[in-house]
Structures are given as C-alpha cells and as structure tokens.
C-alpha positions in Angstrom: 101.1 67.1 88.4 99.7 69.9 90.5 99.9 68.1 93.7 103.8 67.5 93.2 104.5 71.2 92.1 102.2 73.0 94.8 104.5 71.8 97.9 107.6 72.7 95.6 106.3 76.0 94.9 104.8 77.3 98.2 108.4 75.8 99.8 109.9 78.7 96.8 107.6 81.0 98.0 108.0 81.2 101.4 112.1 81.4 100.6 111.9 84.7 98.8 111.3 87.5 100.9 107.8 89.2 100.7 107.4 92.7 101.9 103.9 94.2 102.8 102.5 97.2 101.3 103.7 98.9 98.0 106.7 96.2 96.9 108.0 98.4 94.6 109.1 100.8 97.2 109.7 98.8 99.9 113.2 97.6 100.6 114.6 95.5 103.3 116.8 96.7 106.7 120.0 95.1 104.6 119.1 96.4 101.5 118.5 100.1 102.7 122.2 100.0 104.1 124.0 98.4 101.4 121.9 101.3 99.3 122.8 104.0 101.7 126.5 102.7 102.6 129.1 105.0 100.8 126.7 106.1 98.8 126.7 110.1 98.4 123.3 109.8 96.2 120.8 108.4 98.8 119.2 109.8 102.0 118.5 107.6 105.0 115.8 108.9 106.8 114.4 108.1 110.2 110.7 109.2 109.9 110.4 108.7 114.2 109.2 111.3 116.4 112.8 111.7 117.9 111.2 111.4 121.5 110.6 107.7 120.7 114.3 107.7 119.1 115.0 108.6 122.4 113.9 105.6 124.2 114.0 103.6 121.9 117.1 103.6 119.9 118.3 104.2 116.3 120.9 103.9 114.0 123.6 106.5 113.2 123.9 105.2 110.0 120.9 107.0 109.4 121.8 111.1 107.4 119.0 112.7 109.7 115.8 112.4 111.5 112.8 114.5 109.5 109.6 113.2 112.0 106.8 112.5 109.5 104.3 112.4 111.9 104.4 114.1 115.2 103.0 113.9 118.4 100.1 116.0 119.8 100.6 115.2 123.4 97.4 117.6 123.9 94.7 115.4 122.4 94.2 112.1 123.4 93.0 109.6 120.4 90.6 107.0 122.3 89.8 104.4 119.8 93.8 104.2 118.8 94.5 104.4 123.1 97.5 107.2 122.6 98.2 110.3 121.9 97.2 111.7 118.2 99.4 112.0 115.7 99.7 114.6 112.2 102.0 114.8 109.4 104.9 117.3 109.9 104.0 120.1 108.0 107.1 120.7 107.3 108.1 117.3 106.3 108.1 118.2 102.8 110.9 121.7 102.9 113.1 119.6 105.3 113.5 116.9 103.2 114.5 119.5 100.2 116.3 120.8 102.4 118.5 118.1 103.7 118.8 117.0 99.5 119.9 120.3 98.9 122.8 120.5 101.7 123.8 117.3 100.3 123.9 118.9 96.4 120.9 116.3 95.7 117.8 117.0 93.9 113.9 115.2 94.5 115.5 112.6 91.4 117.8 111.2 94.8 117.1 107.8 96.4 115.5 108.8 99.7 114.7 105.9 102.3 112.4 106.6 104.8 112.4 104.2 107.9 110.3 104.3 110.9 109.7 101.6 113.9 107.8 99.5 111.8 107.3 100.5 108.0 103.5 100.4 108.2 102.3 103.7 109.9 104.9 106.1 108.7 107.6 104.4 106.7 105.3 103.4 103.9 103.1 106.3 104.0 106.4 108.7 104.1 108.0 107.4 101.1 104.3 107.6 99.1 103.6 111.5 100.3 107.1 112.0 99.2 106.4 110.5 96.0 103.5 112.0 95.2 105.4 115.4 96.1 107.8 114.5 93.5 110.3 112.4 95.2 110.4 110.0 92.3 112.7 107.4 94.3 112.2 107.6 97.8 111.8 104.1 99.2 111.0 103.0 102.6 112.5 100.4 104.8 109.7 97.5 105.3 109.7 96.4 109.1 111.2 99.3 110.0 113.7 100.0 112.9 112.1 97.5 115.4 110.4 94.8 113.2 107.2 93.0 113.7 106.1 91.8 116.8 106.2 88.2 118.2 102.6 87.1 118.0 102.5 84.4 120.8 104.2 82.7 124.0 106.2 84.4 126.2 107.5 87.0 124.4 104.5 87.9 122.6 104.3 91.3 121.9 108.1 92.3 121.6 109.5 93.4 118.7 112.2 90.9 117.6 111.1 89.5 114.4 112.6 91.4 111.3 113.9 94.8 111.0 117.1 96.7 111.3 117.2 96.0 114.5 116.6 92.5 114.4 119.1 91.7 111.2 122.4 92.8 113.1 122.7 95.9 111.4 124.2 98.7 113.2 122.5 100.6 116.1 122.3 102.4 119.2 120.5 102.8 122.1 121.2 106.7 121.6 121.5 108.3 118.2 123.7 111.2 117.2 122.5 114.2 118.5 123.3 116.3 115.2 120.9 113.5 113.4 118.5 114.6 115.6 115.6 116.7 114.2 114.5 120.2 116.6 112.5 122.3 116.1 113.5 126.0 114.9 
C-alpha cells in the first residue's frame, strides 16, 4: 500500500507551495499583494538598502523603504567577499513611525520584503516580532527570487519572487518611497 501512496503523495507535496524559514510568517510575492492591495491595515515594506533599490529595481506597490540592514562601505567583510552589513538602528522608531502616519498600531500586518527573503526579509519580520510587531510577515523569495542553479543562466535570479511572478515593478521606485537619512 505504501508503495502506491508514496508517488501519490510526494506528487501532492511538491504541488503545494513550501516556503523556507519560519512558515508561519512567510507569505508569498502574490499573497503579500493581494494582502497589501487596498488594504489601509497592512504595511509593505522593502527592507533593501535603497542603493541596491537603485540598481536593482522595486516595486511602488511597496508603502516605504525602512533598510533593515545597511551598508558599511568602510569595512570590508572577507569570508562573506562584500562590504559588512548592521541592522538599522533605527529600524525599529521608523517602522512606528510609518504605523503611526498611517493611524496603525504594532497589532498591523506589516510585510517586510527584501531581494531574497533569507538575509533580511525573514530576519526583519522576526526582530519586528520580537519587538512587538505581533503580525509582521515577510515575503519568502523576496523581490528577485532564488537563483538558477545551473546551465547558462546559472546564477541569475529568475526563479520565484515578486519579480519573477508578474507582479508589478520598476526598474526605479518612487522617490518619496525612498528611505534618507535625516
């Protein structure tokens, strides 16, 4: 009986959609907009530095950009081969601060999406719940999606992600969703 079921089940399996990392904050690209669309009670965020906004696109459909990580362009991180990165330390008073503009409270949905979901978005909506944010959310693969793992276009992005799922985006975002510094 096994041997009949297992091919039916793994076939089920690999139909349903299977995000990495906390599930029961992760959300897909479609998902985050049909949340976010016309909906006054949820925050999209772009977590991005906006420098790699800049050349690499977003999505206006996003409310802001609050960088959860930054760029320390003065200390060069050898075993990652870039740049090092910290967490905004004002991450945390932005994000109130966008809620409150809005006339939202920490109980909002907040979605937090970065180029991937792994090294911000993820880590962005779990700091924000742990500060808390009891529904913040993050996008799964992110902006750009995972990378192609092999043949010729190995190591472009065009996998998954809002990007990738023909949701709306630019090459140039909006520059009032653009985060500055004070």
């Amino acid at each position: 009986m096994w041997k009949r079921l297992t091919p039916a089940l793994l076939a089920v399996s690999m139909a349903l959609p299977v995000y990495a990392g906390a599930d029961e904050l992760g959300l897909s690209a479609k998902q985050a907009y049909e949340q976010n669309r016309d909906n006054e009670q949820v925050l999209l965020v772009d977590v991005r530095d906006p420098v790699e906004i800049m050349f690499v696109g977003g999505t206006n459909e996003v409310d802001l950009n609050v960088p959860y990580l930054l760029v320390d362009r003065t200390v060069w991180d050898e075993d990652k081969q870039r740049f090092r990165l910290f967490r905004n330390p004002q991450f945390i008073e932005q994000i109130q601060a966008a809620l409150a503009e809005r006339g939202l409270d920490n109980t909002a949905t907040i979605i937090t999406m970065c180029r991937s979901g792994s090294e911000r978005g993820l880590p962005s909506a779990e700091f924000l719940q742990e500060h808390g944010f009891t529904n913040a959310r993050y996008v799964v693969h992110g902006f750009q999606g995972d990378s192609i793992k092999e043949g010729e276009q190995s190591g472009f992005r065009l996998v998954n992600g809002w990007q990738n799922e023909g949701l709306p985006w630019s090459p140039r975002l909006s520059p009032d969703k653009l985060q500055r510094p004070q």
